[in-house]
C-alpha positions in Angstrom: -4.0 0.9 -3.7 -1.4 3.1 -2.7 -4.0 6.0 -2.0 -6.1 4.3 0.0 -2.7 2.7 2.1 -2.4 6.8 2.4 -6.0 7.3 3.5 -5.7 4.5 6.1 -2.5 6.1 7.2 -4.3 9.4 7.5 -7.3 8.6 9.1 -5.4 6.4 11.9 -3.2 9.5 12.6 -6.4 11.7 12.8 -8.4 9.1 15.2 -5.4 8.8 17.6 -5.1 12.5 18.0 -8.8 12.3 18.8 -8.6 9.5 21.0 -9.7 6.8 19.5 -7.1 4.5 20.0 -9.2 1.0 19.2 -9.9 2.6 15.6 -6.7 4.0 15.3 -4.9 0.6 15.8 -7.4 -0.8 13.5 -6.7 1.5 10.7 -3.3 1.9 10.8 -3.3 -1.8 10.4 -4.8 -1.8 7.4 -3.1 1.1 5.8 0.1 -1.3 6.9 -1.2 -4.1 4.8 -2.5 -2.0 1.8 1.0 -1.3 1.9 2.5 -4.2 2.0 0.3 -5.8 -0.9 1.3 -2.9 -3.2 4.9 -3.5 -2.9 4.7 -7.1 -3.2 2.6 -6.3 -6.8 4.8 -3.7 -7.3 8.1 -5.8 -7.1 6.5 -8.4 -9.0 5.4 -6.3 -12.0 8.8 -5.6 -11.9 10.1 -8.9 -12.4 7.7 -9.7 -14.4 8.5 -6.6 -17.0 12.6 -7.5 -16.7 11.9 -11.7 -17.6 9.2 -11.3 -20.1 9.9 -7.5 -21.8 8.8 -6.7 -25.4 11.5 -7.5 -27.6 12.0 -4.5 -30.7 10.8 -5.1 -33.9 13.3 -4.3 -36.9 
């Protein structure tokens, strides 16, 4: 998810120096909320490792 956040990023930067503002906005949008989504999984993977971790076996 975090790649394609990246591609979105890119391809926005690339279609503004071109410009193509409309699909620019569009896509820098979306690499925005790729972003967004991984962090929130990311932060709750996290938690979610800390609460419910494996507990070592003697």
């Amino acid at each position: 998810m975090l790649r394609a956040a990246l591609a979105f990023f890119v391809l926005g930067l690339i279609a503004m120096l071109l410009g193509a503002g409309n699909i620019a906005g569009v896509s820098l949008e979306i690499g925005q909320t790729l972003l967004g989504v991984f962090l929130i999984l990311a932060v709750i993977s996290l938690v979610a490792s800390l609460v419910g971790g494996r507990k070592a076996v003697r």
